[in-house]
mmCIF file of the N, C-alpha and C atoms, coordinates in Angstrom:
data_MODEL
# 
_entry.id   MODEL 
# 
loop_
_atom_site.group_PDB 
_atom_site.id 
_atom_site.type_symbol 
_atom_site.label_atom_id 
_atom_site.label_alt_id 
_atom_site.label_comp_id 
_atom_site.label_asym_id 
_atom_site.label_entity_id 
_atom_site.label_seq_id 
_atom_site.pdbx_PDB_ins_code 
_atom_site.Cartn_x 
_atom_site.Cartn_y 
_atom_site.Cartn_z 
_atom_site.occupancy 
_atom_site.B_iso_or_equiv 
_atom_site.pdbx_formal_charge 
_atom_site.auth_seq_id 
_atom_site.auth_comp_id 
_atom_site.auth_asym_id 
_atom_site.auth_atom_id 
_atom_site.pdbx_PDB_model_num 
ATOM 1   N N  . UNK A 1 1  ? -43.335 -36.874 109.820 1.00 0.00 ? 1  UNK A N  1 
ATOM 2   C CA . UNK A 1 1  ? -42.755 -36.298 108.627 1.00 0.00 ? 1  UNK A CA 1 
ATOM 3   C C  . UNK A 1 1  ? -41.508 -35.479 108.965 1.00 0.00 ? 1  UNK A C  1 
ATOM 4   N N  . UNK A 1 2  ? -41.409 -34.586 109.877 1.00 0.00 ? 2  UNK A N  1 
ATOM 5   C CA . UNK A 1 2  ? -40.238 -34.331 110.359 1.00 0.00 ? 2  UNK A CA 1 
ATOM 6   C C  . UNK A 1 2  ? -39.116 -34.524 111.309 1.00 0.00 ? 2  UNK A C  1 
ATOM 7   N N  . UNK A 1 3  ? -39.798 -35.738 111.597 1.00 0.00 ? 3  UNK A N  1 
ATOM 8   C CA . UNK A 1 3  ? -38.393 -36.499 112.512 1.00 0.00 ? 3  UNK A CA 1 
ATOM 9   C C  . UNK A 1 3  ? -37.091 -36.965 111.952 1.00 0.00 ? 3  UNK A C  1 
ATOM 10  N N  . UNK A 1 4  ? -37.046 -37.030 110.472 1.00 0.00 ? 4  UNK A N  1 
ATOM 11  C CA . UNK A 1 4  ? -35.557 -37.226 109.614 1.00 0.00 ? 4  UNK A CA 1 
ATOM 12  C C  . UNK A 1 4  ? -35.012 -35.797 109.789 1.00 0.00 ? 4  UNK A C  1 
ATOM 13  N N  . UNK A 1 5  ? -35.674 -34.740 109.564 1.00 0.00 ? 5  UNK A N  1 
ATOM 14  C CA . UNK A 1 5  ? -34.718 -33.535 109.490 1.00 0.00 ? 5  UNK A CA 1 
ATOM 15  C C  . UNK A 1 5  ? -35.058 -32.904 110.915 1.00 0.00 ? 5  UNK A C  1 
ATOM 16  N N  . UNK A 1 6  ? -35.534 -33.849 112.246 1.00 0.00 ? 6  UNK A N  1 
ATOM 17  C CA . UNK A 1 6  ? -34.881 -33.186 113.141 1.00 0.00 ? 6  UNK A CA 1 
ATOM 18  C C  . UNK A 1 6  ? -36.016 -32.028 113.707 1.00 0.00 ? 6  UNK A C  1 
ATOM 19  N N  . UNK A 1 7  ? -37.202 -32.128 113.306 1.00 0.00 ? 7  UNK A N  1 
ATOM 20  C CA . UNK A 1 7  ? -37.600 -30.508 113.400 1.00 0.00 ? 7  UNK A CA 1 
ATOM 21  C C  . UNK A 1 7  ? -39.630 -31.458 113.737 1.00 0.00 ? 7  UNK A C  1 
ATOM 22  N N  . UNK A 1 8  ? -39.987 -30.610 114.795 1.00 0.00 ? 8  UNK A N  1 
ATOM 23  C CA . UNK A 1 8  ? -41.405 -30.668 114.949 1.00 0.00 ? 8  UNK A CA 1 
ATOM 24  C C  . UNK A 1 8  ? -42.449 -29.926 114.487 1.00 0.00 ? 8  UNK A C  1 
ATOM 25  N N  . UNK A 1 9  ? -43.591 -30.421 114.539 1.00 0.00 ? 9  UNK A N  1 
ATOM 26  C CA . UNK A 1 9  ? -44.366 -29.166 113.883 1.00 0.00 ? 9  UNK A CA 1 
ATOM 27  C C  . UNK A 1 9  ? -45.032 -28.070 114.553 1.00 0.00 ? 9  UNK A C  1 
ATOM 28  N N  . UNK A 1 10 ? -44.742 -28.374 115.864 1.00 0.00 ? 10 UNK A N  1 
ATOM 29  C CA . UNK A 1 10 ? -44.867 -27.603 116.858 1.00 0.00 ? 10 UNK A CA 1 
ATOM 30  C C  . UNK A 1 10 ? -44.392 -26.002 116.589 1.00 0.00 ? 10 UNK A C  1 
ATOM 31  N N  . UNK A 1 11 ? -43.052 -26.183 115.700 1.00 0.00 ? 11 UNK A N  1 
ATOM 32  C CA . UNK A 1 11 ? -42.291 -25.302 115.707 1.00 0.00 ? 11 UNK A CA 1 
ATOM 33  C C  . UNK A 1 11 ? -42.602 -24.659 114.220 1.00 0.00 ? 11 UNK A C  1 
ATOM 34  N N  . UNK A 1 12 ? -42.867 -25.285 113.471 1.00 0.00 ? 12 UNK A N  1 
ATOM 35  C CA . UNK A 1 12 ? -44.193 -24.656 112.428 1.00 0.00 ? 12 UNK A CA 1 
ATOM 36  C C  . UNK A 1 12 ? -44.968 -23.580 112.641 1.00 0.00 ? 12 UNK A C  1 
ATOM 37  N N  . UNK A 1 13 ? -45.849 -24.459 113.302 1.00 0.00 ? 13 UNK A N  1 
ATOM 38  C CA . UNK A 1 13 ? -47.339 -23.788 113.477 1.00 0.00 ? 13 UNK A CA 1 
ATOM 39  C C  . UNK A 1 13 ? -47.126 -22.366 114.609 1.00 0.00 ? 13 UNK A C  1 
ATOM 40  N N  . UNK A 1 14 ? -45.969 -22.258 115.294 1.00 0.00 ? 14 UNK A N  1 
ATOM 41  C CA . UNK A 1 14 ? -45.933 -21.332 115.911 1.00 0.00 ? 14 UNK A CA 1 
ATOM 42  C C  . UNK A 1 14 ? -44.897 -20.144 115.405 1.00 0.00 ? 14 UNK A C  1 
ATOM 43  N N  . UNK A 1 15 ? -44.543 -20.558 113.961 1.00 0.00 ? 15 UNK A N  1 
ATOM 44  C CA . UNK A 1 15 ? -43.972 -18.941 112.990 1.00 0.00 ? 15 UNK A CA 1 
ATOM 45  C C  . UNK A 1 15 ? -45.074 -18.184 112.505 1.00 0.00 ? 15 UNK A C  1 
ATOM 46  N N  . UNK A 1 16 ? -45.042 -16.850 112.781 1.00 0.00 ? 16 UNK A N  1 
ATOM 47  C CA . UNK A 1 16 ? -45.998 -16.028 112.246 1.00 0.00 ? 16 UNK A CA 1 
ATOM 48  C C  . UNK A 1 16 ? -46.289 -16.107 110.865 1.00 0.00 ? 16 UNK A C  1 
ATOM 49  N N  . UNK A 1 17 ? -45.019 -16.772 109.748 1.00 0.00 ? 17 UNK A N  1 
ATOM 50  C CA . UNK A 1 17 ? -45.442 -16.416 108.318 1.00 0.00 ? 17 UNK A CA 1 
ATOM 51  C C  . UNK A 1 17 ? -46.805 -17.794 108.360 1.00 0.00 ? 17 UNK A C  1 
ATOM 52  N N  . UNK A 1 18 ? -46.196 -19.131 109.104 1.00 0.00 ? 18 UNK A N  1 
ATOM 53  C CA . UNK A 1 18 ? -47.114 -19.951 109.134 1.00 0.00 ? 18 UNK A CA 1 
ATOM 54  C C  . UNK A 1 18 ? -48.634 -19.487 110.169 1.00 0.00 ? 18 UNK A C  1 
ATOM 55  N N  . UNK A 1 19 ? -48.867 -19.086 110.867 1.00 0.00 ? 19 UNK A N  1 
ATOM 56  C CA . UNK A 1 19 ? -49.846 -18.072 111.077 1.00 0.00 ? 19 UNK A CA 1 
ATOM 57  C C  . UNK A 1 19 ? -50.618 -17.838 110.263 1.00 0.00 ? 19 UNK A C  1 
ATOM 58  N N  . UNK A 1 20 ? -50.009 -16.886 109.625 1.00 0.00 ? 20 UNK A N  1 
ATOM 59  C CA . UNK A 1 20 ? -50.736 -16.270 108.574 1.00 0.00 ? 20 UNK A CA 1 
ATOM 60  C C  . UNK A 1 20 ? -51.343 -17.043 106.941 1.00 0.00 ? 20 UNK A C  1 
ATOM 61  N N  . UNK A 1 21 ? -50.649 -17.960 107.138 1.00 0.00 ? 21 UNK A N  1 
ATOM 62  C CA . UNK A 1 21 ? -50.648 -18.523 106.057 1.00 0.00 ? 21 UNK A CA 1 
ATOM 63  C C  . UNK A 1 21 ? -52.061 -19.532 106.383 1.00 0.00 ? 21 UNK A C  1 
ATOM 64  N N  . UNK A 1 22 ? -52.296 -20.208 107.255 1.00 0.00 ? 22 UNK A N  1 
ATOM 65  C CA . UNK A 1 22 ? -53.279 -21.154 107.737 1.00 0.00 ? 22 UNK A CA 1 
ATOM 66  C C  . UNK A 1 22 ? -54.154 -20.191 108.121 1.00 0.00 ? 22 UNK A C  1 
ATOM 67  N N  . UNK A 1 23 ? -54.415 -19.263 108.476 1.00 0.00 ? 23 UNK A N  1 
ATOM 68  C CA . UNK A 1 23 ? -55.255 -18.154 108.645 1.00 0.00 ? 23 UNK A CA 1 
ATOM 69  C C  . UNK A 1 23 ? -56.010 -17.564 106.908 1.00 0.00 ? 23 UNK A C  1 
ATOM 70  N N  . UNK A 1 24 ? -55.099 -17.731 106.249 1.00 0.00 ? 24 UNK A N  1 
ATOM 71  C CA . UNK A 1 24 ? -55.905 -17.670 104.812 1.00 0.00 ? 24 UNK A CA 1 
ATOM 72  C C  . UNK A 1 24 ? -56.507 -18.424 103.981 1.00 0.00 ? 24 UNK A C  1 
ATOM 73  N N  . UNK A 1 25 ? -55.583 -19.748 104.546 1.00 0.00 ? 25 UNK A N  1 
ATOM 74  C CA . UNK A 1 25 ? -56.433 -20.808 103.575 1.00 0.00 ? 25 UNK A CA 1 
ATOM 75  C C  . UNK A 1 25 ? -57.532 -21.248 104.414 1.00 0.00 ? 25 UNK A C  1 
ATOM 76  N N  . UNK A 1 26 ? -57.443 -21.280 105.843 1.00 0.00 ? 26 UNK A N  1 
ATOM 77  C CA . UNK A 1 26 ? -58.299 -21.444 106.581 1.00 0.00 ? 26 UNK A CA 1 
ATOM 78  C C  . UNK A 1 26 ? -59.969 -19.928 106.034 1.00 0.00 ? 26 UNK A C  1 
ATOM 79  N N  . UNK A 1 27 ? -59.430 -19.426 105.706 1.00 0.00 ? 27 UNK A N  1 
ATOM 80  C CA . UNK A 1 27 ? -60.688 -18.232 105.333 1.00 0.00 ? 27 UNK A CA 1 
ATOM 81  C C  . UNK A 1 27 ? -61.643 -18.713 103.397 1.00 0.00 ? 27 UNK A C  1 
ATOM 82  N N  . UNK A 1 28 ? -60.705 -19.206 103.056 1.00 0.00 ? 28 UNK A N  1 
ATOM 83  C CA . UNK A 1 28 ? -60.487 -19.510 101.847 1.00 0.00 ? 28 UNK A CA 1 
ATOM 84  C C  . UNK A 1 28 ? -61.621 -20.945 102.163 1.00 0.00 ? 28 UNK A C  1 
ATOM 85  N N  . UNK A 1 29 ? -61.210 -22.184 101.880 1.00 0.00 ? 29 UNK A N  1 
ATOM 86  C CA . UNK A 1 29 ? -61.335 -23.441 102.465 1.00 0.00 ? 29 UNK A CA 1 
ATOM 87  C C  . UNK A 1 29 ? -62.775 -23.162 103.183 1.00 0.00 ? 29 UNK A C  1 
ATOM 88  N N  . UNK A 1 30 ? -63.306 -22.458 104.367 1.00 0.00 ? 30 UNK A N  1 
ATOM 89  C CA . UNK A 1 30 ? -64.449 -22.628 104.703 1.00 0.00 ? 30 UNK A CA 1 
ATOM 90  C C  . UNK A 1 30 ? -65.640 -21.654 103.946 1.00 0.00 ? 30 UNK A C  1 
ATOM 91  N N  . UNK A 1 31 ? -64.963 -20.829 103.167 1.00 0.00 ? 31 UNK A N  1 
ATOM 92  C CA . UNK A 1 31 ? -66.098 -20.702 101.936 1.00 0.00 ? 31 UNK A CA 1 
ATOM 93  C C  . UNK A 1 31 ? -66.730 -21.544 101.249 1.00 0.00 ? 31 UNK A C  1 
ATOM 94  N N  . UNK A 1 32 ? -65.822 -22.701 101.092 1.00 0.00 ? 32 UNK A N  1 
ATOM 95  C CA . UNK A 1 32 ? -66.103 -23.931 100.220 1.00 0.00 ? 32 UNK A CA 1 
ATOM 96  C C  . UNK A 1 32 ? -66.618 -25.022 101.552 1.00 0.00 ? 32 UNK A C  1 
ATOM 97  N N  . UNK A 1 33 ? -66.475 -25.176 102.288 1.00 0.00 ? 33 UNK A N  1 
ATOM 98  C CA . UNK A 1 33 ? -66.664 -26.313 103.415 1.00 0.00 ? 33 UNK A CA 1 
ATOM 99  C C  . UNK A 1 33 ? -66.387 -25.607 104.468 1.00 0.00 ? 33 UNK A C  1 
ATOM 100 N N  . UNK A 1 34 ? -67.500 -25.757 105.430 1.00 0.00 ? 34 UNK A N  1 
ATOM 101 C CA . UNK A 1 34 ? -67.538 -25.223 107.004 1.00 0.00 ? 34 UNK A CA 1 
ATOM 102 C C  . UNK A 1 34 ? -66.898 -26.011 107.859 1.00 0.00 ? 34 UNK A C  1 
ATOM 103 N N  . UNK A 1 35 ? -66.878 -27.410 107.339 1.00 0.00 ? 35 UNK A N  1 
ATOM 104 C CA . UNK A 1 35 ? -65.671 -28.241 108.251 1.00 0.00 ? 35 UNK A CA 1 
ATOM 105 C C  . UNK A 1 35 ? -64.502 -28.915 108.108 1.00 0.00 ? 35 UNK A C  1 
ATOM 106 N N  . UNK A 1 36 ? -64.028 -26.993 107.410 1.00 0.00 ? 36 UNK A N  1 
ATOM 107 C CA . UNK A 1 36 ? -62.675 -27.585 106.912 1.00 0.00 ? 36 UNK A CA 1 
ATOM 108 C C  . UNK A 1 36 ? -61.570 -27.438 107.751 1.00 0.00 ? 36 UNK A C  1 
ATOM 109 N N  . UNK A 1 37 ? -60.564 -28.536 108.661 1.00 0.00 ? 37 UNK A N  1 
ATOM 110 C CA . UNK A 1 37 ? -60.058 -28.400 109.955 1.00 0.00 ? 37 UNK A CA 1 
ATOM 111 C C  . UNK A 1 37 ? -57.984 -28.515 108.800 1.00 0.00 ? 37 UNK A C  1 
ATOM 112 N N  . UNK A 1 38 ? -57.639 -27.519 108.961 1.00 0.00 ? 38 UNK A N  1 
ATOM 113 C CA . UNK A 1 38 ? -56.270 -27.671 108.200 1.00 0.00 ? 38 UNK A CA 1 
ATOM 114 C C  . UNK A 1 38 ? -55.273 -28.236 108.739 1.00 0.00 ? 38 UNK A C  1 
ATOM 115 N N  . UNK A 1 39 ? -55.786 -28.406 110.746 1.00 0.00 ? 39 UNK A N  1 
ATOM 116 C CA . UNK A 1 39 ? -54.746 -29.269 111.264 1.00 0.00 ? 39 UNK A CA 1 
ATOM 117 C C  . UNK A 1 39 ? -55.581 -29.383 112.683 1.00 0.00 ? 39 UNK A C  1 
ATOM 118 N N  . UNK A 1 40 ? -55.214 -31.402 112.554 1.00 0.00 ? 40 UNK A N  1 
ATOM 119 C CA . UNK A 1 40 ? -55.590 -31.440 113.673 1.00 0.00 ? 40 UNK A CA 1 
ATOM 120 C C  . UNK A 1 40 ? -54.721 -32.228 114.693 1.00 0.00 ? 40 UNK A C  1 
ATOM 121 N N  . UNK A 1 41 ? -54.751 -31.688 115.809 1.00 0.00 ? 41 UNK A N  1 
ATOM 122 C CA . UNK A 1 41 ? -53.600 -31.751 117.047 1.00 0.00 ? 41 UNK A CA 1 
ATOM 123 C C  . UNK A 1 41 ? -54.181 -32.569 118.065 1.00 0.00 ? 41 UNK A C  1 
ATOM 124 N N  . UNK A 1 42 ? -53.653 -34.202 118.590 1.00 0.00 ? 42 UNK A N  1 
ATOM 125 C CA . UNK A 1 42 ? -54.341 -35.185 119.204 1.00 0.00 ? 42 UNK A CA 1 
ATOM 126 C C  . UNK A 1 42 ? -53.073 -34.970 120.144 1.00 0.00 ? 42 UNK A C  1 
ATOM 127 N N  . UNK A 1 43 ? -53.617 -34.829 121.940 1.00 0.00 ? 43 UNK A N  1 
ATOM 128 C CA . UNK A 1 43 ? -52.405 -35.386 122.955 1.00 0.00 ? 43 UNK A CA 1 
ATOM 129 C C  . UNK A 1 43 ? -52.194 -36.299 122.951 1.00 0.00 ? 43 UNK A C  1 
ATOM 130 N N  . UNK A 1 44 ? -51.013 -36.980 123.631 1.00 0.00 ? 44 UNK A N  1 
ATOM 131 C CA . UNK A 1 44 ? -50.697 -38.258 123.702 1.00 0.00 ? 44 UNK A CA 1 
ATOM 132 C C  . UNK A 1 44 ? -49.657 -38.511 122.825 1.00 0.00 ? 44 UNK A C  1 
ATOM 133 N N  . UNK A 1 45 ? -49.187 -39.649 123.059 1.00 0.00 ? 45 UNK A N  1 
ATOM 134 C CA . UNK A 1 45 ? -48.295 -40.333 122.135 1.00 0.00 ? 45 UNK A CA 1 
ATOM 135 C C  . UNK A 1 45 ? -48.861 -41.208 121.110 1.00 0.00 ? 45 UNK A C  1 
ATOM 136 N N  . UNK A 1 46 ? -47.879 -40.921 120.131 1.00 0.00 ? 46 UNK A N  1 
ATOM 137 C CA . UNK A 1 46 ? -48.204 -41.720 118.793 1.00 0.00 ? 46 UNK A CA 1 
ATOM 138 C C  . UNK A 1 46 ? -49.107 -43.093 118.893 1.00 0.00 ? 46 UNK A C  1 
ATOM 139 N N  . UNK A 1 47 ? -48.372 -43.511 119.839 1.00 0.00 ? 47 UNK A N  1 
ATOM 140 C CA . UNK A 1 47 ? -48.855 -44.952 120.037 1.00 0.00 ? 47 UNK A CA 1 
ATOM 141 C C  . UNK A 1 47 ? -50.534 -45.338 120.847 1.00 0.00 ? 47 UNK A C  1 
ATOM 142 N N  . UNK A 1 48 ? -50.888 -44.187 121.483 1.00 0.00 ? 48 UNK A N  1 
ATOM 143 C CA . UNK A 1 48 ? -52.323 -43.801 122.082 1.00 0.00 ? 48 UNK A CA 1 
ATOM 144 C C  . UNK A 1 48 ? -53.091 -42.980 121.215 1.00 0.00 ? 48 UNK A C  1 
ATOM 145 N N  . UNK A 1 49 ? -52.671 -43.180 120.219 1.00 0.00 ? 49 UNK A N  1 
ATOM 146 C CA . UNK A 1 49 ? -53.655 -41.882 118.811 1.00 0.00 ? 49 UNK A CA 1 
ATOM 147 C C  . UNK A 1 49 ? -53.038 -40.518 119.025 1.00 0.00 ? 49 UNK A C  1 
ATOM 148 N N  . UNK A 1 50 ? -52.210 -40.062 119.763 1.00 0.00 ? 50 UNK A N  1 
ATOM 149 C CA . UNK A 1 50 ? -51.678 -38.729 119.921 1.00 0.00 ? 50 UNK A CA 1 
ATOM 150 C C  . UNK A 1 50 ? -50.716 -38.360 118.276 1.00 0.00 ? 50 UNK A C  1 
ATOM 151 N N  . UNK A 1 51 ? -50.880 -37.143 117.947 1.00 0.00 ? 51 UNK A N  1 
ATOM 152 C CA . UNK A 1 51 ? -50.270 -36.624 117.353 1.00 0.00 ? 51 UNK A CA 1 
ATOM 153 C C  . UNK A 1 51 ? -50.585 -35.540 116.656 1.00 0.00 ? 51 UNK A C  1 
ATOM 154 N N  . UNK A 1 52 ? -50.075 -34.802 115.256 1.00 0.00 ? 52 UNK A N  1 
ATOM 155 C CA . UNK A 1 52 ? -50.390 -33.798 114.660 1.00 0.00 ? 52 UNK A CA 1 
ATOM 156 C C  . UNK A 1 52 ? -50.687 -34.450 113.281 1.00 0.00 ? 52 UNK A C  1 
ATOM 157 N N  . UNK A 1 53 ? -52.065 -33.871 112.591 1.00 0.00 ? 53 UNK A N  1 
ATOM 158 C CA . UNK A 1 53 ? -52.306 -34.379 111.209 1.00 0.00 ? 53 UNK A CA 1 
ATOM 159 C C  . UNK A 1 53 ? -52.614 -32.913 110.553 1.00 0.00 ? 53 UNK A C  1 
ATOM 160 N N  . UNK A 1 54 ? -52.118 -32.659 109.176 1.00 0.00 ? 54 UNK A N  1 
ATOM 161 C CA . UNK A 1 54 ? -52.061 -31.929 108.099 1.00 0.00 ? 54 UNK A CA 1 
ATOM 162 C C  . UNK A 1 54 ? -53.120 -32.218 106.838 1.00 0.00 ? 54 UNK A C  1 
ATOM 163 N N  . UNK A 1 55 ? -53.846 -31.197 106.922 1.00 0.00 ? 55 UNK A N  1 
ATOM 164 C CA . UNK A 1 55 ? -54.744 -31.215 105.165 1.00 0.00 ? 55 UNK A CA 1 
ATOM 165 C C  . UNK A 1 55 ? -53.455 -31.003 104.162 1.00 0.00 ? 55 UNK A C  1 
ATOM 166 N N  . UNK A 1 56 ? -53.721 -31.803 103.396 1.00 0.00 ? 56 UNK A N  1 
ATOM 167 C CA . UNK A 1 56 ? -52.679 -31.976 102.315 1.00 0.00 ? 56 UNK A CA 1 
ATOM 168 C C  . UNK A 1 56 ? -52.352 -30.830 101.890 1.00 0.00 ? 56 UNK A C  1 
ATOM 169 N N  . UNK A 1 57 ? -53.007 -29.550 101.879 1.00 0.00 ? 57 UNK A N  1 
ATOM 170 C CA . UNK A 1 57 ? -52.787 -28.307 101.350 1.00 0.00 ? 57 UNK A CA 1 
ATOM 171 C C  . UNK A 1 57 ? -51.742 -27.445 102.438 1.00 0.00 ? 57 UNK A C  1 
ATOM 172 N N  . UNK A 1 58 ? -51.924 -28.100 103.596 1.00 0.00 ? 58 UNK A N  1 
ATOM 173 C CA . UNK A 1 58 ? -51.076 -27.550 104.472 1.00 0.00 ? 58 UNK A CA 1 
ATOM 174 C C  . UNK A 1 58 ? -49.561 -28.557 104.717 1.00 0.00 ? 58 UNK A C  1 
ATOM 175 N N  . UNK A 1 59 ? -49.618 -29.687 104.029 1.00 0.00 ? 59 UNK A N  1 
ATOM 176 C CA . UNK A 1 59 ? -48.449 -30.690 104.547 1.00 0.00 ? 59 UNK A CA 1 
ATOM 177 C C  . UNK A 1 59 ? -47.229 -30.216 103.400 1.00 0.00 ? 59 UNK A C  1 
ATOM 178 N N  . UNK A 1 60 ? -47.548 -29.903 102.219 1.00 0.00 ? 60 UNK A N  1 
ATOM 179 C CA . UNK A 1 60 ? -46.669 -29.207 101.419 1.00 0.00 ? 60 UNK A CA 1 
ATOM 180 C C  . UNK A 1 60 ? -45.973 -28.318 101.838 1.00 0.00 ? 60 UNK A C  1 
ATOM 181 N N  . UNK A 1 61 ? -46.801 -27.161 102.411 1.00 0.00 ? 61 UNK A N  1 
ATOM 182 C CA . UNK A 1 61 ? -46.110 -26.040 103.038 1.00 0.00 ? 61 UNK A CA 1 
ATOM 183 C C  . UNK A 1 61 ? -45.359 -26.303 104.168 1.00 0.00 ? 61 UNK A C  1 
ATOM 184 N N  . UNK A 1 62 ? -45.495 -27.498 104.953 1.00 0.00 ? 62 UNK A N  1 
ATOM 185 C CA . UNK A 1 62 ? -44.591 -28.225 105.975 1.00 0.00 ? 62 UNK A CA 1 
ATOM 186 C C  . UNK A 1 62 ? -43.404 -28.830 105.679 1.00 0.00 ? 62 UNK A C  1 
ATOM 187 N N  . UNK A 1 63 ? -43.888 -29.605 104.371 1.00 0.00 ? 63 UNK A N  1 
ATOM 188 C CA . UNK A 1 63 ? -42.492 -30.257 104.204 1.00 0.00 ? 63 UNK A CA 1 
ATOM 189 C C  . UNK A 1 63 ? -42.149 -29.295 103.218 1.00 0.00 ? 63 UNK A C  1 
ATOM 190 N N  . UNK A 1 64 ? -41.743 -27.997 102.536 1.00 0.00 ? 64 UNK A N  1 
ATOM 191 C CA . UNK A 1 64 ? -41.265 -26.793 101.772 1.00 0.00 ? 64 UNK A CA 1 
ATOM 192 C C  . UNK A 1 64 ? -40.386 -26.548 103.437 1.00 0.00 ? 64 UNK A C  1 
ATOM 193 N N  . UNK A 1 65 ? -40.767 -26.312 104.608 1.00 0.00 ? 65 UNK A N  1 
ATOM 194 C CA . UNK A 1 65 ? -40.077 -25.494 105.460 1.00 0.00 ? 65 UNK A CA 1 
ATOM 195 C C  . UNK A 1 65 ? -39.479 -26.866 105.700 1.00 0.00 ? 65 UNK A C  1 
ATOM 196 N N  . UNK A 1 66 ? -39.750 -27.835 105.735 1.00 0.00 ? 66 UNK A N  1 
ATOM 197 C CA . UNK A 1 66 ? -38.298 -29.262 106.549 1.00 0.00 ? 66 UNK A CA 1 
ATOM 198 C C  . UNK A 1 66 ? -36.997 -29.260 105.415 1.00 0.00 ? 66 UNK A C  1 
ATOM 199 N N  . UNK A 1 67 ? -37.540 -29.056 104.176 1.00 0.00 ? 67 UNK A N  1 
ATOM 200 C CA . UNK A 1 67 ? -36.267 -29.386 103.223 1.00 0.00 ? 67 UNK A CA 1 
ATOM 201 C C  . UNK A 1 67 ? -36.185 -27.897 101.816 1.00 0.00 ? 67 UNK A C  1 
ATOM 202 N N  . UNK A 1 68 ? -35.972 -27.050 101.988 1.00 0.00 ? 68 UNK A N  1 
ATOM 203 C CA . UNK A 1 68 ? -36.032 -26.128 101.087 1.00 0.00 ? 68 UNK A CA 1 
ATOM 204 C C  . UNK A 1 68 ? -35.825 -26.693 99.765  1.00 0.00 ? 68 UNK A C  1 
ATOM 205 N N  . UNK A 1 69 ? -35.693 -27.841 99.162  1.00 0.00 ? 69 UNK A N  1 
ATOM 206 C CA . UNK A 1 69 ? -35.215 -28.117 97.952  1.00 0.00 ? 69 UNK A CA 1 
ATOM 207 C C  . UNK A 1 69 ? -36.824 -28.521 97.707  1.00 0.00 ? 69 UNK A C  1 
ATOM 208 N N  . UNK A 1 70 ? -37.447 -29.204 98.392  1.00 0.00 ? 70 UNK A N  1 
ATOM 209 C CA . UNK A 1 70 ? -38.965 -29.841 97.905  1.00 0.00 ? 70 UNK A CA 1 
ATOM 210 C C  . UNK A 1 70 ? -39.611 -28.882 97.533  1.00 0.00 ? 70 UNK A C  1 
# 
């Protein structure tokens, strides 16, 4: 999702507002479901199953920081 504008999510998940932000819905979310995982992070390359996957509640707030207009 962010390889058109250039930007990983690496670099996401390691801003404090994003921190905090997955830290709440993450508190939120397992009130309702204990196995609720908001992101999950596979090594490897794409092509060996490696990569980063987003709960839809968190991929919004990803692509809001790739393109400020979305």
């Amino acid at each position: 999702m962010g390889k058109p504008f250039g930007k990983k999510p690496g670099k996401w998940l390691e801003l404090p507002t994003t921190i905090s932000f997955l830290d709440t819905l993450s508190n939120i979310r397992k009130s309702d479901n204990s196995d609720y995982q908001p992101v999950i992070t596979v090594r490897g390359n794409p092509s060996s199953g490696g990569g980063t996957w987003f709960h839809e509640d968190v991929a919004i707030e990803y692509a809001r920081w790739l393109y400020d207009e979305f």
